[in-house]
C-alpha positions as CSV (number, residue, x, y, z in Angstrom):
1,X,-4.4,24.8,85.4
2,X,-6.0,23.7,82.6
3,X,-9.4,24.9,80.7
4,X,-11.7,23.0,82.2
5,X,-10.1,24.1,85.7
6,X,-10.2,27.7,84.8
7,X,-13.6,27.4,83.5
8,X,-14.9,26.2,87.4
9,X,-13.0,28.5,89.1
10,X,-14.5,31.7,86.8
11,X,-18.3,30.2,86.0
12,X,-17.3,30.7,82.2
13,X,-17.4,28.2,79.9
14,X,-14.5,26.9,78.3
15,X,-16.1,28.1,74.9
16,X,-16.0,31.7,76.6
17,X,-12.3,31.1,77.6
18,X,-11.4,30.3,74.1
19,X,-13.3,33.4,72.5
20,X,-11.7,35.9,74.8
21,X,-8.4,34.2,74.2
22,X,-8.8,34.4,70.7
23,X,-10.2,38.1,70.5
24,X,-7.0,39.1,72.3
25,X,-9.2,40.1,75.4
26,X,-6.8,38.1,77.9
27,X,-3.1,37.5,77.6
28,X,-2.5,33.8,75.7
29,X,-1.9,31.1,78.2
30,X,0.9,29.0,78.1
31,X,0.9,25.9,76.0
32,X,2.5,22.5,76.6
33,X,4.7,20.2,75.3
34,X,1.5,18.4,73.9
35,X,-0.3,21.8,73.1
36,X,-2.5,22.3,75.9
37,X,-3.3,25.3,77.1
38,X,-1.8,25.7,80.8
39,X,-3.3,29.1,82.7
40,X,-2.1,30.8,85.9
41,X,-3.4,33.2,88.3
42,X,-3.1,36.2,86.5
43,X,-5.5,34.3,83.4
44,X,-7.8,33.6,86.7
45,X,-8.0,37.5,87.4
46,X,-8.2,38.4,83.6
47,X,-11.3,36.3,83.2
48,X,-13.2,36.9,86.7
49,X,-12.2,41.0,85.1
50,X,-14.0,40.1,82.1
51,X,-17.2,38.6,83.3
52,X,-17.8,41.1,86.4
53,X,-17.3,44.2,83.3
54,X,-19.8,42.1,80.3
55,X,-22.6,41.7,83.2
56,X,-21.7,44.9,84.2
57,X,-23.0,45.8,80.3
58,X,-19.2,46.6,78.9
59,X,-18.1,45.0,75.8
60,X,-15.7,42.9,74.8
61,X,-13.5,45.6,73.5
62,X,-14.2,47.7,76.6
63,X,-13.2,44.5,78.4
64,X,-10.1,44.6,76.8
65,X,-9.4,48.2,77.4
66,X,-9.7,47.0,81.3
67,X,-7.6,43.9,81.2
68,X,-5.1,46.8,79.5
69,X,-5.8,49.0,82.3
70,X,-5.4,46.7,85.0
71,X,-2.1,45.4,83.5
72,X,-0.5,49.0,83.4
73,X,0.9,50.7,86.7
74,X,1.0,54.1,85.1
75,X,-2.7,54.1,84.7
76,X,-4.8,56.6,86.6
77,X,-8.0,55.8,88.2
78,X,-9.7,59.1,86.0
79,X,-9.1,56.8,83.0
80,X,-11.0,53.9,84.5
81,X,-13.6,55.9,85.9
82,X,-14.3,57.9,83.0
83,X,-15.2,54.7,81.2
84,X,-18.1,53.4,83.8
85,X,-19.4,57.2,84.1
86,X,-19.6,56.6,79.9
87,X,-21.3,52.9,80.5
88,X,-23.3,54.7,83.5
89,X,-24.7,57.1,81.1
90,X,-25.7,55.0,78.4
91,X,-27.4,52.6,81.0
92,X,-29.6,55.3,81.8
93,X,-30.3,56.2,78.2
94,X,-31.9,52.8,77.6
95,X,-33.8,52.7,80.7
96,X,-35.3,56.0,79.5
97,X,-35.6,54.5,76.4
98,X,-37.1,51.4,77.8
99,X,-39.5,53.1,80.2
100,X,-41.0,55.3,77.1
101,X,-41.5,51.4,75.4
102,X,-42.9,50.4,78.6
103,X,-45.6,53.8,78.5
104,X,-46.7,53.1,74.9
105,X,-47.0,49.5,75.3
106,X,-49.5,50.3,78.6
107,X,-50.9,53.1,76.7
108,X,-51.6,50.5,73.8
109,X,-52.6,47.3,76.1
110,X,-55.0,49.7,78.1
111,X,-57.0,50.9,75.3
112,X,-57.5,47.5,73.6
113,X,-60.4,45.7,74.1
114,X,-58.9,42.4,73.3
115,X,-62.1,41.0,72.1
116,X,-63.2,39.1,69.0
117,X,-63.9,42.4,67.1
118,X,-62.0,43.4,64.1
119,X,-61.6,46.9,65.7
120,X,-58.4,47.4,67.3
121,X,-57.0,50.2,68.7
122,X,-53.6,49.1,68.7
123,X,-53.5,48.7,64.9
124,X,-55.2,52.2,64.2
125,X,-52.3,53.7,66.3
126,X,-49.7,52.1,64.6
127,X,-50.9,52.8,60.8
128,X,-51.9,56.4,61.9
């Protein structure tokens, strides 16, 4: 197959392809006698890998540990779910974090008059 193929099949653009091919994330395709790249099925499942794990929130280099993982039969499934408990947990940090950005932006929003004034509450909270 070539990139353009790939690219369909996955939803990734071929620019994506490239990068990840580049970073060492996936293992290099083939190339042939005129320097194309030529991918098989196992670049397929490399790539559909990749993009479920970055919109799961991993990052490339995590993705890279899983394309590892998933290439190696003497890996154990406590590796693999140590790593999403790790992702898991810092998912939950930002939305904590998030949610106390959320209260002080309601807090701020509620107690502004949003008038022509020169008086803002907003402002006196933030230089206090």
């Amino acid at each position: 197959m070539n990139i353009g193929q790939v690219a369909q099949l996955t939803g990734l653009s071929s620019k994506s392809i490239r990068l990840y091919e580049d970073k060492g994330i996936i293992t290099p395709p083939l190339r042939s006698a005129s320097g194309y790249r030529e991918y098989g099925s196992q670049h397929l499942q490399e790539l559909n890998l990749v993009s479920r794990a970055k919109s799961a929130g991993f990052s490339l280099a995590e993705c890279k540990e899983f394309v590892e993982l998933a290439h190696n039969p003497q890996r154990k499934s406590s590796e693999v779910k140590a790593k999403a408990q790790e992702k898991l947990k810092e998912v939950e940090m930002k939305i904590h974090q998030l949610q106390e950005i959320e209260k002080q932006l309601k807090q701020w929003v509620s107690s502004c008059p949003g008038n022509g004034d020169s008086q803002c509450p907003i402002i006196d909270d933030l230089t206090k």
